[in-house]
TIDREN-715152 format. One line per field, with one value per residue (C-alpha): x, y, z; residue number from 0; residue in three letters. Coordinates in Angstrom, 1 decimal, decimal comma, padded with zeros to 4 digits, always signed. Layout:
% residues N
u	c(X	...)
v	c(Y	...)
w	c(Z	...)
pos	c(NUM	...)
code	c(Ala	...)
***
This chain:
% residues 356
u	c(+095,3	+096,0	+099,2	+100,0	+102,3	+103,1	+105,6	+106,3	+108,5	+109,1	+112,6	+110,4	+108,2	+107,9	+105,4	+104,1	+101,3	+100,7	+103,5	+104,2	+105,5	+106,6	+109,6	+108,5	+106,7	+109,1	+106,4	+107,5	+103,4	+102,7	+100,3	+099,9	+099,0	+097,3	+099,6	+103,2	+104,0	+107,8	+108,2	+111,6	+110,8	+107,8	+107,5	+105,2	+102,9	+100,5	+100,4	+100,3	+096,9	+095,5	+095,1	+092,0	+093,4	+095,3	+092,6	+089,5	+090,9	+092,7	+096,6	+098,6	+102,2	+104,6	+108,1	+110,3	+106,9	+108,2	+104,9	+102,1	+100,5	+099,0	+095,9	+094,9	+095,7	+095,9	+092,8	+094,2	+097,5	+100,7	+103,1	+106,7	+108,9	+112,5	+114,5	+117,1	+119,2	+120,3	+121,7	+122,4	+120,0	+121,4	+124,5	+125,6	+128,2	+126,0	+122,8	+121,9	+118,7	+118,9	+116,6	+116,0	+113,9	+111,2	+113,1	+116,0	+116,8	+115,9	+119,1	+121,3	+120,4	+120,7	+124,3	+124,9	+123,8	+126,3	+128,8	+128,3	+129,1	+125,3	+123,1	+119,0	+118,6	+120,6	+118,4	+116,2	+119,8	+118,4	+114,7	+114,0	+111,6	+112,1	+112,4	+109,2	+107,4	+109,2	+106,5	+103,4	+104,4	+106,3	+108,7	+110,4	+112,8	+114,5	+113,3	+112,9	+110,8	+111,1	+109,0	+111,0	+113,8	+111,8	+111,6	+109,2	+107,5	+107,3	+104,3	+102,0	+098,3	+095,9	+093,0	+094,6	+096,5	+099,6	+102,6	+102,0	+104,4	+103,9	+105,4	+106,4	+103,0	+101,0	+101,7	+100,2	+101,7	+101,3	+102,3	+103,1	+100,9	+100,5	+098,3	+099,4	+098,6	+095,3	+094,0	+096,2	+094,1	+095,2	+099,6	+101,7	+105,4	+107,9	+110,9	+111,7	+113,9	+115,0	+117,1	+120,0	+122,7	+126,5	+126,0	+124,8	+121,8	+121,7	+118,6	+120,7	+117,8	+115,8	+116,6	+119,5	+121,6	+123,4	+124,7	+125,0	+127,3	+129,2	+129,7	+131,5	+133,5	+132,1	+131,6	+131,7	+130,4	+129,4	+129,8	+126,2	+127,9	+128,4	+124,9	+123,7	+126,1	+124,6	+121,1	+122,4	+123,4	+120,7	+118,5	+120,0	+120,1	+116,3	+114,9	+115,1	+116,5	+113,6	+115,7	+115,9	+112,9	+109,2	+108,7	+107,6	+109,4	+107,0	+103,4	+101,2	+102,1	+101,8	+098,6	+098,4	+095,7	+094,3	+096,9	+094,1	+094,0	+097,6	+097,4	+095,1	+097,2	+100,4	+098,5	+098,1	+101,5	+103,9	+106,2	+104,4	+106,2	+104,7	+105,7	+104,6	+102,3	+102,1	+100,1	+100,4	+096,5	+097,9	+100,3	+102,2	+102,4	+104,6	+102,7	+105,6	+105,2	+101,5	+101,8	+104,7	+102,7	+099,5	+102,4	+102,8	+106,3	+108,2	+104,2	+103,8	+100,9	+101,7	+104,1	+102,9	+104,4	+105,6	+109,6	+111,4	+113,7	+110,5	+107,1	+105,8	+107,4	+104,7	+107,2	+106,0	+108,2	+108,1	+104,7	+101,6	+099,2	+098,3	+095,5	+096,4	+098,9	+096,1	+093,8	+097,2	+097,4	+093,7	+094,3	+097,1	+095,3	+092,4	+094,0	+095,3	+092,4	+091,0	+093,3	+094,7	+091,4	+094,0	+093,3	+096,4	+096,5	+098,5	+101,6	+101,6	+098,9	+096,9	+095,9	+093,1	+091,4	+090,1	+091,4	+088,2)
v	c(+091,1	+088,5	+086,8	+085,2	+082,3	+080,9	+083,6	+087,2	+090,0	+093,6	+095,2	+096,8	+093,0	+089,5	+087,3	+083,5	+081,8	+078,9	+079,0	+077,0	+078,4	+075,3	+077,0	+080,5	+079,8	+078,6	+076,1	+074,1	+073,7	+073,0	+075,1	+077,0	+080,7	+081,0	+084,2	+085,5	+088,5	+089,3	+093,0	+094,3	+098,2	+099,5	+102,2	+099,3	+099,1	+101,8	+100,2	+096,6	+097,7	+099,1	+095,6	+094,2	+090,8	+092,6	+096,0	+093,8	+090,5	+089,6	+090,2	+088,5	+090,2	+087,5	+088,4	+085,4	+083,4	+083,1	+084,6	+082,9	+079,4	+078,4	+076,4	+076,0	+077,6	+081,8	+082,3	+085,5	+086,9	+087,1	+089,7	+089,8	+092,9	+091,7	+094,9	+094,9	+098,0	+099,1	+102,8	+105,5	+108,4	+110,8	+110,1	+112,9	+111,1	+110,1	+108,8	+107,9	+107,0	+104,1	+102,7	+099,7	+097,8	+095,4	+092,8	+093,0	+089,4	+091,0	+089,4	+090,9	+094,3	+093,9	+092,4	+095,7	+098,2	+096,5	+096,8	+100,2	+100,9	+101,5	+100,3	+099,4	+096,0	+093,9	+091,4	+091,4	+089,3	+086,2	+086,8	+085,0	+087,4	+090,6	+094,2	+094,6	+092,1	+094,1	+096,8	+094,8	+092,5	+095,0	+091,8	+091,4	+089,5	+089,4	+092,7	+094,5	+095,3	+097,2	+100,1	+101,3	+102,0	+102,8	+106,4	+106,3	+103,4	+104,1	+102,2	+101,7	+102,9	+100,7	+102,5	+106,0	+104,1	+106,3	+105,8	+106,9	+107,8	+106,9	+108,2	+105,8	+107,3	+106,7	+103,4	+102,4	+099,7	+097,6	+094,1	+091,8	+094,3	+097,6	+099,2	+097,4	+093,8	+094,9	+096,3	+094,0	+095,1	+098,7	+099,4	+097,3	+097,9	+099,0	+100,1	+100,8	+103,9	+103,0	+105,6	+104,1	+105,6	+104,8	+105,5	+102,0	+101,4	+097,6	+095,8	+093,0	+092,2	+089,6	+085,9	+084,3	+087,0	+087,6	+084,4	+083,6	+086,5	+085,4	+082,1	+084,1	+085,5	+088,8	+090,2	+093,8	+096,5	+094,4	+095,3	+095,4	+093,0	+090,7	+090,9	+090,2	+087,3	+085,7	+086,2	+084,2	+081,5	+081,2	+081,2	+078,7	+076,2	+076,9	+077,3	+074,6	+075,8	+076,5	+075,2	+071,7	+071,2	+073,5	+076,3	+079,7	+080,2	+081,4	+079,8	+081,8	+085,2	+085,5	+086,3	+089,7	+089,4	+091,5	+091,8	+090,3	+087,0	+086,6	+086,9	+084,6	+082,3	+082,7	+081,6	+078,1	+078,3	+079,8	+079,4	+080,4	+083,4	+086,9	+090,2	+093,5	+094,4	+097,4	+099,3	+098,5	+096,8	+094,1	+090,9	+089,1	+085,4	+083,0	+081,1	+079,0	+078,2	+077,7	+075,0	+073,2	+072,7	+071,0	+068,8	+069,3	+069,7	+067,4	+066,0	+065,3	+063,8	+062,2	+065,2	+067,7	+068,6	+070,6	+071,3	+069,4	+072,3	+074,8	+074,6	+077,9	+075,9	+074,5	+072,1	+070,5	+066,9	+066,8	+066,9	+068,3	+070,3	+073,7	+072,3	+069,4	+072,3	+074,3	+071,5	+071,2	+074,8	+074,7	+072,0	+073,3	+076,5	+074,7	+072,9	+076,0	+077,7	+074,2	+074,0	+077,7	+080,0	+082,2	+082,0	+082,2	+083,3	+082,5	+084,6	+083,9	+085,6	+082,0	+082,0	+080,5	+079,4	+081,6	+080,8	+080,6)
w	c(+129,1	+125,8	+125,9	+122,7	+124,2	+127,6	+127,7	+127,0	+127,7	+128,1	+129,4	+132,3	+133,0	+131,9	+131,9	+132,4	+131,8	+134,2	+136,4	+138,9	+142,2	+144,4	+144,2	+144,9	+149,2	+151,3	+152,5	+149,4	+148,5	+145,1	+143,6	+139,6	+139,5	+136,1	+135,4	+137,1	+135,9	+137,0	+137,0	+136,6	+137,0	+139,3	+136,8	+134,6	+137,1	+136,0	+132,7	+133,8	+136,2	+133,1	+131,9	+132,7	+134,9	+137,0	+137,6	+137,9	+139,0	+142,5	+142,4	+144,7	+145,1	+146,1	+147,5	+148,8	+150,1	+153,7	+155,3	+153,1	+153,2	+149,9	+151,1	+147,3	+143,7	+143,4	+141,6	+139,7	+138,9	+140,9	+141,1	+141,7	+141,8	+141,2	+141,2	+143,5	+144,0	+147,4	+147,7	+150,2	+150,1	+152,6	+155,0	+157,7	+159,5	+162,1	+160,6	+157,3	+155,1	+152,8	+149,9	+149,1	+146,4	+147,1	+145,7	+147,7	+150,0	+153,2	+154,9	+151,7	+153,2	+157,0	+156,1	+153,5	+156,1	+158,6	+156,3	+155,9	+159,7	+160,2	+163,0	+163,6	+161,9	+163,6	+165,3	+162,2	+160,4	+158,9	+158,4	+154,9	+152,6	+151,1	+151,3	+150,4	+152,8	+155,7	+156,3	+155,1	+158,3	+160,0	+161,2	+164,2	+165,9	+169,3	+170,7	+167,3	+164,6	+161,2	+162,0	+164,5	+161,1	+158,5	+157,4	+154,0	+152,0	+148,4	+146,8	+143,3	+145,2	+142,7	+143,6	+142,4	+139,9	+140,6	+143,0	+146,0	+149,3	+153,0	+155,9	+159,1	+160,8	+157,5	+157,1	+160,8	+162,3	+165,0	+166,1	+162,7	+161,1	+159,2	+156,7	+153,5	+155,4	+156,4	+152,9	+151,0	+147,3	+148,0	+147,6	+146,2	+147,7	+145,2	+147,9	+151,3	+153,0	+156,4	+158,6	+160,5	+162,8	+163,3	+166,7	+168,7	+170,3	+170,6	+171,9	+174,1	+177,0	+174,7	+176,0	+174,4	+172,3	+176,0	+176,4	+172,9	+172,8	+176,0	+174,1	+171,0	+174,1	+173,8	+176,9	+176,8	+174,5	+171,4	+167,6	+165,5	+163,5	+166,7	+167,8	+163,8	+164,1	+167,5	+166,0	+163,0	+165,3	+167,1	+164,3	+162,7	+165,9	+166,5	+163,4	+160,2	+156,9	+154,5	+151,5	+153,8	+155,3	+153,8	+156,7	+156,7	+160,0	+163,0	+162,1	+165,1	+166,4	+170,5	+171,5	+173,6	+176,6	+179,6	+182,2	+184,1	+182,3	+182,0	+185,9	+186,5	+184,2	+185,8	+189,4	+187,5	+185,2	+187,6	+185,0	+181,7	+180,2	+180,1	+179,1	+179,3	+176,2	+174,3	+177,6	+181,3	+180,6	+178,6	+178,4	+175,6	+176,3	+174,2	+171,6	+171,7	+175,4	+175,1	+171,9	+173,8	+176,9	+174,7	+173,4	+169,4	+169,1	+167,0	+165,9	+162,3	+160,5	+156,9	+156,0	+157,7	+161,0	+163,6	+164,3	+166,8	+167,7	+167,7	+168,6	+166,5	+163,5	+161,4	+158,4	+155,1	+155,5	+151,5	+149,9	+152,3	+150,9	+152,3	+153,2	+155,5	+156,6	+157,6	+159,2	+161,3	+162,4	+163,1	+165,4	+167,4	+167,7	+168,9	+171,9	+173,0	+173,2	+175,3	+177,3	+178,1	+177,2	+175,1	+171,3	+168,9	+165,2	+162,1	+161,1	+157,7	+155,4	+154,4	+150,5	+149,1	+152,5	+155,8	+158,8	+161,1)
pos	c(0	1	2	3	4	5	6	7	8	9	10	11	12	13	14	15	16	17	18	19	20	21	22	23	24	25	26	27	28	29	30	31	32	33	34	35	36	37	38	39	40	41	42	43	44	45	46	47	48	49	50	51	52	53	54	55	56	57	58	59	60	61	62	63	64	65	66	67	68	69	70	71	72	73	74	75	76	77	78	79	80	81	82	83	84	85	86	87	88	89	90	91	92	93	94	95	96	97	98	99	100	101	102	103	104	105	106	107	108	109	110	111	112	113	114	115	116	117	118	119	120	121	122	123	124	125	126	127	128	129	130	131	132	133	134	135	136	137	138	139	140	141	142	143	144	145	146	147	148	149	150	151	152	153	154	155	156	157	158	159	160	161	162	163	164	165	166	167	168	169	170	171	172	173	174	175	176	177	178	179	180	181	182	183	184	185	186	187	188	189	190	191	192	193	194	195	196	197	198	199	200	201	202	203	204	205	206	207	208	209	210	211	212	213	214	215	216	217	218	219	220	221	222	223	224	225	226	227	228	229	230	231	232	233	234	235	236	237	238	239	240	241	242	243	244	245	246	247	248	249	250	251	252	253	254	255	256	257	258	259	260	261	262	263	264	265	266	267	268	269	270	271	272	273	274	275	276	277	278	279	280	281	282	283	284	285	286	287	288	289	290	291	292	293	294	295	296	297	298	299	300	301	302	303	304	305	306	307	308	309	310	311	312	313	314	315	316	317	318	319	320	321	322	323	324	325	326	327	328	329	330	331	332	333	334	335	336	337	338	339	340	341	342	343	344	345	346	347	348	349	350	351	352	353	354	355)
code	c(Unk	Unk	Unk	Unk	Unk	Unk	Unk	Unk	Unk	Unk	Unk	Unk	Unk	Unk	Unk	Unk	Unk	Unk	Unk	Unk	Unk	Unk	Unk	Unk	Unk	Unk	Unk	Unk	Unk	Unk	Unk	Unk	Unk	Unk	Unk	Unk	Unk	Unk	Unk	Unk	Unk	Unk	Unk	Unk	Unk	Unk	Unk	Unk	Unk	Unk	Unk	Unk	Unk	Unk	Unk	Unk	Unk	Unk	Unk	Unk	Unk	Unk	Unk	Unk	Unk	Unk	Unk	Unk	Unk	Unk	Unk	Unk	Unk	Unk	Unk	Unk	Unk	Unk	Unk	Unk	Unk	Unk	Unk	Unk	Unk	Unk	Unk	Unk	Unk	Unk	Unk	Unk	Unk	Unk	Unk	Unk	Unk	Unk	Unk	Unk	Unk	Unk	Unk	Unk	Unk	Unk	Unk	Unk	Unk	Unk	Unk	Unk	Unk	Unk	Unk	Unk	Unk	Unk	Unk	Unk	Unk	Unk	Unk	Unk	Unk	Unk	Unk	Unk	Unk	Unk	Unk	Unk	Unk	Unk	Unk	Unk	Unk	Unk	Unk	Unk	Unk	Unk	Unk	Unk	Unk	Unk	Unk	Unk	Unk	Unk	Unk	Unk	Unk	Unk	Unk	Unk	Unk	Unk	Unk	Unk	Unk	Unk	Unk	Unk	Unk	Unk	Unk	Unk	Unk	Unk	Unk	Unk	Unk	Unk	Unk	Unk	Unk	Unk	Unk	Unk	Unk	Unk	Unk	Unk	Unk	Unk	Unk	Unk	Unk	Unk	Unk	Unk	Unk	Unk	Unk	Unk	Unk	Unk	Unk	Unk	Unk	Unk	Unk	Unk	Unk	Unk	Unk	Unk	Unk	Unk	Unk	Unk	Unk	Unk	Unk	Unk	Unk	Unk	Unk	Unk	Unk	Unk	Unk	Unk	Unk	Unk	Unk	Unk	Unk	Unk	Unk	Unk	Unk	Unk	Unk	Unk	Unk	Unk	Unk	Unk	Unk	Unk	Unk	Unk	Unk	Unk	Unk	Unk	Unk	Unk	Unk	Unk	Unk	Unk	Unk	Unk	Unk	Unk	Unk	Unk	Unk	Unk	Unk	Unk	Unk	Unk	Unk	Unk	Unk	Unk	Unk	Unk	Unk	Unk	Unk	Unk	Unk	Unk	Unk	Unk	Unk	Unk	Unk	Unk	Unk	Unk	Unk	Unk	Unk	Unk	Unk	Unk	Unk	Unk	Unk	Unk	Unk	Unk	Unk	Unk	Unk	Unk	Unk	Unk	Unk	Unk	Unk	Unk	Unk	Unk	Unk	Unk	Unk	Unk	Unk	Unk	Unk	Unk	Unk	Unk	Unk	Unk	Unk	Unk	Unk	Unk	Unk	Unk	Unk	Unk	Unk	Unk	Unk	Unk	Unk	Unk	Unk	Unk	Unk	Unk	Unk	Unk	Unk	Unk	Unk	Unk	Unk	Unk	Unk	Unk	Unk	Unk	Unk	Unk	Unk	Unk)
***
């Protein structure tokens, strides 16, 4: 691909040479892709694959940067779809399918679906990222996660070169993951149909969004709206504002074990929280819990740190690297596993580095 100047532009894509995306990961890191190619229309991507930096070379695709530590410089091009139309599909009075573009703020279309008298993503409300990012991670939050919404992704297959169409079972996911995380060189997501219902079926059991709602002085029969709002709050207690303080929100997901294990665990840590897994054979344990109990919260070394208000909270004070990010995370995981036996892994997909 020959660009002629640091800059160029199509109505369908634009391009930069040596662009810096400090401001593009959430993490605040500073690091230079040597090209960001912005594209404004998925219908480009054919073409722009047909160039040799982005068929032969690694492509990173980069949505809001909220799930990705930079532990050094992209070494090939990034990609970042910027389209952002949100529209009804299908709407029969009771349920209804909506699409969204990979570039829509992922909070911007939790808060449109509410406003459109439709329920599912509730306790997904505040969630930096994108559209797009939503399936690669399937995230989740308070009970929830994406899958259990999303009726079709629609995505650029780079190995056909064509676009390409995936149904909820196609795209395979499972805890923080899916297909397009696990080959991430394979689809790139161009938009996202989710089908939603008028009719309520809120998810109230996980801890806190009870008595955060009995604090709004809702007691009975809560709104979608309500529940979005006492996610909000609580987010916004426990968590620290990206745009304040460098975070990619939840650093380590919670490690799923034998049922065994978390047994013999909960003999020595009567109190150590546990939960039922995806079968009766395993357990979910809070990473949280376990990283609080080896004492990091609130530790910070030069400016990298973890939160005081949250433990899974890995923060950039002002200017770590990703590296000295990473050497952090790789010692937090390590007294965990000393102390507790139970190994924990990153959230975030880590650029530039491996984790082990």
């Amino acid at each position: 691909m020959s660009v002629a100047s640091n800059s160029a532009s199509t109505a369908a894509y634009r391009i930069h040479e040596g662009a810096r995306l400090d401001a593009r990961n959430t993490f605040g890191v500073a690091v230079t892709a040597p090209m960001l190619v912005e594209v404004k229309d998925s219908a480009a991507l054919p073409e722009l694959f047909g160039y040799a930096m982005l068929r032969d070379g690694p492509v990173l695709v980069l949505g809001g940067g909220s799930n990705l530590l930079f532990a050094g410089n992209p070494t090939g091009a990034v990609l970042a779809l910027t389209a952002q139309r949100i529209g009804m599909l299908e709407d029969d009075g009771d349920t209804a399918i909506v699409r969204a573009d990979a570039g829509v703020s992922w909070h911007d279309l939790v808060l449109w679906t509410l406003g459109h008298g439709l329920c599912g993503l509730e306790n997904l409300a505040l969630i930096p990222g994108t559209v797009g990012a939503a399936p690669i991670q399937n995230i989740g939050a308070y009970g929830a996660e994406v899958r259990d919404c999303i009726h079709a992704v629609d995505a650029f297959d780079r190995h056909a070169g064509a676009m390409a169409r995936l149904g909820n079972a196609a795209c395979a996911f499972a805890y923080r993951d899916s297909v397009f995380k696990r080959d991430p060189d394979h689809y790139v997501v161009t938009a996202v149909e989710f089908r939603l219902s008028r009719t309520p079926a809120l998810k109230l059991d996980y801890a806190g969004i009870g008595e955060e709602l009995q604090a709004m002085g809702i007691t009975d029969f809560p709104r979608a709206s309500q529940v979005a709002e006492a996610v909000i709050r609580i987010r916004q207690r426990k968590l620290p504002d990206p745009s304040v303080l460098g975070n990619a929100g939840s650093f380590f997901k919670n490690p799923i074990v034998a049922a065994g294990i978390a047994e013999a665990l909960l003999a020595e840590q009567p109190s150590m929280p546990a939960f039922r897994g995806a079968d009766a054979g395993t357990r979910k344990l809070s990473a949280a819990w376990l990283i609080d109990q080896c004492g990091w919260k609130g530790f910070r070394d030069g400016d990298a740190g973890v939160a005081e208000s949250h433990a899974l909270v890995l923060v950039n004070h002002g200017h770590a690297s990703g590296e000295q990010l990473l050497d952090l995370a790789r010692r937090i995981a390590g007294s965990v596993h000393t102390r507790f036996d139970v190994a924990i892994e990153p959230e975030p997909r880590i650029i530039g580095a491996t984790w082990e």
